[in-house]
N, C-alpha and C positions, 0 to 999 in steps of 0.2 A: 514743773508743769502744774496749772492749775483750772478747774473747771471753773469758767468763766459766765457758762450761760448752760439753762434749763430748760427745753420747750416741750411743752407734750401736745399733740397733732393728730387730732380726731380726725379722721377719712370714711366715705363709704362708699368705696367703687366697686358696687353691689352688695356690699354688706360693710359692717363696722370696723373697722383697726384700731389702738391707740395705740402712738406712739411717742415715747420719749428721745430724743433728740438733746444732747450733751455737747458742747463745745470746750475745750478748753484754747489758754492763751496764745497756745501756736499754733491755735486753726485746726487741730485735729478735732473731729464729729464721731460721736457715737453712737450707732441707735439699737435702742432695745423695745422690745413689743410689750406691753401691756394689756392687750385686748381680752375681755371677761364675757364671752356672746351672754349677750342678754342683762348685764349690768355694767356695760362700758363706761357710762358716767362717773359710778361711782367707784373708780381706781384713776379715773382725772381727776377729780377733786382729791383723793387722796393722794397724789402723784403732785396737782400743783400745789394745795392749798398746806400740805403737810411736809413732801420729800424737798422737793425742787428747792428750798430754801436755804434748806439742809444741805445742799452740794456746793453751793456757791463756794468757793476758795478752796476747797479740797482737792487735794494728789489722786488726780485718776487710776493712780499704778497702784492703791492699795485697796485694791478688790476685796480682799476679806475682810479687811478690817472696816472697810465702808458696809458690807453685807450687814457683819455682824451689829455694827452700831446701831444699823435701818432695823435688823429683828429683835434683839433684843430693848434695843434703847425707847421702844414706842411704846413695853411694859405688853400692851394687848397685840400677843403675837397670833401666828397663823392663820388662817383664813383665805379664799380666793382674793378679795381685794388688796390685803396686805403684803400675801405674797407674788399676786401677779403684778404690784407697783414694785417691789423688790427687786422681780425678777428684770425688769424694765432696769433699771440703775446696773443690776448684774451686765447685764449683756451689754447694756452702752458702753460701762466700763470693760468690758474684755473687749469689745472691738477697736475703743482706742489704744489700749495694752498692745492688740497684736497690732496696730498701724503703726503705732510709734518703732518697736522693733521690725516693721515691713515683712511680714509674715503673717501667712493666714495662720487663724485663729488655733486650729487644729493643731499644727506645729508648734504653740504653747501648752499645750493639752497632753503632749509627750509625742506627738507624730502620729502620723497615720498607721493604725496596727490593721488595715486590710485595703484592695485599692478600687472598692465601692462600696455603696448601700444600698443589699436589699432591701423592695420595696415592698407591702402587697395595695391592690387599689380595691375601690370598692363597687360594688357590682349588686344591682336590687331593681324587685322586678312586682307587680302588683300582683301575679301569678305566673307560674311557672315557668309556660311559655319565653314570659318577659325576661325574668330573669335568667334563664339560660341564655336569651341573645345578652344580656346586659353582661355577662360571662364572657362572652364573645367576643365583645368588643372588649374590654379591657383585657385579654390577651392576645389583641392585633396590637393594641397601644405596647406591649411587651414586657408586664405584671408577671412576673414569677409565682404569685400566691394571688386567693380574691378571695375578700368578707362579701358572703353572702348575706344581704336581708331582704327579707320577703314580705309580700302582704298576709294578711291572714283572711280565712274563708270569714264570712261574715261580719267582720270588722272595717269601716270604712276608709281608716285611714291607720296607718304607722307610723312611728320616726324611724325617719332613713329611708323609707321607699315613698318615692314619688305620688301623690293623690290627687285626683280631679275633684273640680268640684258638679254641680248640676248639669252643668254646660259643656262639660269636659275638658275644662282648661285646668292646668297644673296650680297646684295646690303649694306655695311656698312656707316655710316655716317659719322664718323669719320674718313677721309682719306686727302692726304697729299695736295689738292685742292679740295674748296666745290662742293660737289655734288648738279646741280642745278634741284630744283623740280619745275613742271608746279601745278598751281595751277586755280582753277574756282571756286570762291565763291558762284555759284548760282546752279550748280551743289552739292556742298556741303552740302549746307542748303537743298535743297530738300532728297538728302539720311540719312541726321542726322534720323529726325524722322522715316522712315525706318528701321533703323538699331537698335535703341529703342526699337520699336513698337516687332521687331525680339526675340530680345534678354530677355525681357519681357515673351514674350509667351514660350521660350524654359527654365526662372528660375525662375520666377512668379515675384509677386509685391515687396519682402518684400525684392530683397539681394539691398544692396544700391549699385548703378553706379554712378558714377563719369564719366565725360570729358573734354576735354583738346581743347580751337578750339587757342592757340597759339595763341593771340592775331589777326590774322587774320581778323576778322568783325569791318564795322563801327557802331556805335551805335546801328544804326535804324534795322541795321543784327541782330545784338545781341539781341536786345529787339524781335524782330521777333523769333529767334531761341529757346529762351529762355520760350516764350509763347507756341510756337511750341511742345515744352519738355514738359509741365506742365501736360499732361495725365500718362506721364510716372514714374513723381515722382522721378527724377536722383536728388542723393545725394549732389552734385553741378556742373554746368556749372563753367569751371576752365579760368580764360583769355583771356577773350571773345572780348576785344578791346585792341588797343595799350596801353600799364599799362600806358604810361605818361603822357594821358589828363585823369585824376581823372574825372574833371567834365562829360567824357562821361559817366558814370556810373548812373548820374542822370536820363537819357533816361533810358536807362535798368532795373534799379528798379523799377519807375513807371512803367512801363509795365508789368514785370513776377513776378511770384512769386517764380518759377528755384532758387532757394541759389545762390549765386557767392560765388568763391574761386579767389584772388588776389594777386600778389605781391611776384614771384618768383624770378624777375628781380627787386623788388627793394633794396635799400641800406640803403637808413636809416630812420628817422620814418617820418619826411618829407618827402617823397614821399605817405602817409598813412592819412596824417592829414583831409583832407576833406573826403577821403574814409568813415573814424574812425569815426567821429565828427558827417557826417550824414547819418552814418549806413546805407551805400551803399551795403557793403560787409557781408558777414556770415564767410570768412574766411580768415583771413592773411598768407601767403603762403613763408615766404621769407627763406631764408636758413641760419643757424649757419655762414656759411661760407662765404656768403656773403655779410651781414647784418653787418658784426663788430665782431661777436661772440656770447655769451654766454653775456656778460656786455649788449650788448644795443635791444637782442632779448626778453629780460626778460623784459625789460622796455618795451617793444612793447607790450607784450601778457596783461602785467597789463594795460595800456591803453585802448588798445582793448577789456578789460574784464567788463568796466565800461562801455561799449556802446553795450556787450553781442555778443562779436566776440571772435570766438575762432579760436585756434590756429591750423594752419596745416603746417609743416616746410616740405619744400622740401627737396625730400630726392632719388633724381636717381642715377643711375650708377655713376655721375660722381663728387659726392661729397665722397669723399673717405671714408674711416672706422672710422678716427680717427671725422672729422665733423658729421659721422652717429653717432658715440658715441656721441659725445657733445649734437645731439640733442635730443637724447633718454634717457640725464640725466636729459635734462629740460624738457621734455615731461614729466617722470615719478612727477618732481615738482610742474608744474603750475598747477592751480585750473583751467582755464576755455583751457583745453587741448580741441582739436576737434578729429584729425585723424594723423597719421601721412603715408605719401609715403613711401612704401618699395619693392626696387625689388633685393634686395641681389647684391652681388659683386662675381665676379669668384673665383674661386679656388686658382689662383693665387695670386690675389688680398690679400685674404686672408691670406695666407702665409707670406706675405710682413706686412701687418699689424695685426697680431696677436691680436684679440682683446676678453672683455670678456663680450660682449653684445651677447645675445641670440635670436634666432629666433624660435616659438614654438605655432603650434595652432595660426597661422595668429595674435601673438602677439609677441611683441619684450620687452625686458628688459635689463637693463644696465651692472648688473652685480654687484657683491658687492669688485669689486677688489679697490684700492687706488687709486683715480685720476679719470682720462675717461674710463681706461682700456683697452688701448692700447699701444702694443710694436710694434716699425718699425725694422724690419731685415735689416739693412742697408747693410747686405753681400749680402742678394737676391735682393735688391733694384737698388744695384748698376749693376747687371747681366740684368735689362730689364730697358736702358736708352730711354730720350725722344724721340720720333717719331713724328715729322709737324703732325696734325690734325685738321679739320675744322668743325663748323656744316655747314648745307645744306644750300642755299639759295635758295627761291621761287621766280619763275617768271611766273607774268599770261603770256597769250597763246600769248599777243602779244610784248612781251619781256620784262615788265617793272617787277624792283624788289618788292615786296611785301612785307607785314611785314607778321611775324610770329611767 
């Protein structure tokens, strides 16, 4: 068998995808997600203008050894665009793997070691109020766990929580120049435990919360917040410092005993090694799509499983259906699974990728179709082409840009 054809298939039905699309000579299709929010273009151009050449006449069944030759062989490795085009080739290549043997994906993977995936969703509110129905309702939809994010007093907007603008219309994040948010650290950290302490007395102690502070805090914040939390029992403090000084983490642990969740934004298991090694973290957090694929996220979770970190793959709006699938075939396989992020995809989204992953009782399952189990519409796909979008940029009060 041999890959015959490369296509990659920009979509935005209501926000970005890339997709690559793999054929080989017997007609079997592969597809793996690519999508980078906010610099989609460029892992196309590196996908057409660089990979797609590179596969023409190659044996789709040798997944490592095509992995390896796309990382190492390009000399300038890691990075979001190099590995989110990787990971793309990754996953087309395992879903023809599992089609060609007629067997979902997960059943190459070593079989199903549980028989679903918890989910948590996420749940934010501009004030308190808000947020407790937004609670609400994601556990009538049947969330086992909810990331709470809130607005903050004085601040007029957040990422993750919903904003108006003068007029009172909803505030989107993705738009065609970044929307800039004001931010106050110390304002922050004073409403976190509020907002807990709230949430708590209106669902009691036992539903697990999650949050998210978007790397925002230094250390000595984080260890501070993270202590802060510890009456309340949250499920974990999610990205609590900038991911790419590892050793601030050392502060942080000593301090709390809050769980961390890390490593949304990282690439490959090198950016993980000192996290890992001295069991800084409770959860690795990186995405299918980001990370290489399905090939080098497997070897992450087994790593991590020897230091008793488990896995939690990122999973928002903006990693598409086909990377939800991939990562909900290795979720159902690894042994040391933790949670996985789920907040569904639109209607139309859906339509465009037709997939046979399930959502049910705040758990998810893969489906027993061949491959990932998913089909792209490329007639609907081509109907809602790309749109410029950006995420937000933070600026404290006195104009300087922030991390987050």
């Amino acid at each position: 068998m041999k890959i015959v054809d490369a296509k990659v298939v920009v979509t935005s039905p209501g926000r970005n995808f890339v997709t690559l699309k793999l054929t080989t000579d017997e007609g079997l299709t592969g597809l793996g997600d690519a999508t980078l929010n906010g610099r989609e273009l460029a892992v196309v151009s590196y996908l057409t203008d660089h990979v797609a050449p590179l596969l023409i006449g190659l044996d789709p069944h040798r997944v490592e050894d095509t992995w390896q030759s796309l990382y190492r062989g390009a000399y300038w490795r890691r990075g979001p665009v190099t590995m989110a085009a990787i990971a793309a080739v990754d996953v087309a290549l395992w879903d023809i793997k599992a089609k060609a043997a007629g067997l979902p994906l997960y059943q190459l993977l070593g079989g199903a070691s549980r028989e679903r995936i918890g989910t948590y969703g996420h749940a934010n509110g501009r004030d308190i109020p808000e947020l407790l129905d937004s609670v609400r309702a994601r556990l009538a939809e049947g969330y086992p766990a909810v990331r709470i994010q809130f607005g903050v007093p004085g601040l007029k907007a957040v990422y993750g929580v919903s904003g108006t603008d003068d007029t009172g219309a909803p505030v989107l994040h993705q738009q065609a120049r970044p929307l800039v948010e004001d931010w106050d650290t110390a304002a922050y950290l004073r409403h976190v435990p509020t907002v807990f302490e709230a949430v708590r007395a209106e669902f009691g102690a036992e539903l697990p919360l999650l949050h998210d502070s978007h790397h925002r805090l230094t250390p000595v914040q984080a260890a501070r917040l993270g202590k802060d939390l510890e009456p309340y029992r949250p499920f974990w403090l999610e990205d609590c410092t900038p991911a790419e000084n590892q050793e601030a983490l050392r502060l942080v642990r000593r301090s709390t005993t809050t769980p961390l969740a890390v490593g949304e934004v990282f690439n490959t298991v090198y950016d993980y090694q000192t996290l890992v090694t001295e069991q800084l973290i409770d959860y690795v957090r990186s995405a299918v799509t980001h990370f290489g694929g399905v090939t080098p996220l497997r070897k992450l979770f087994d790593f991590a499983a020897q230091y008793q970190i488990k896995s939690a793959i990122h999973g928002p709006e903006d990693i598409s259906p086909v990377g939800m699938a991939a990562a909900v075939h290795l979720d159902l396989a690894v042994h040391n699974f933790g949670i996985q992020e789920y907040s569904g995809h639109t209607a139309l989204t859906d339509e465009v990728f037709r997939h046979a992953y399930t959502f049910s009782d705040g758990h998810l399952h893969p489906g027993d179709a061949p491959g990932i189990g998913v089909e792209l519409d490329e007639e609907l796909a081509a109907a809602h082409p790309y749109a410029a979008a950006y995420l937000p940029v933070n600026r404290l009060h006195d104009g300087t840009v922030h991390d987050w």
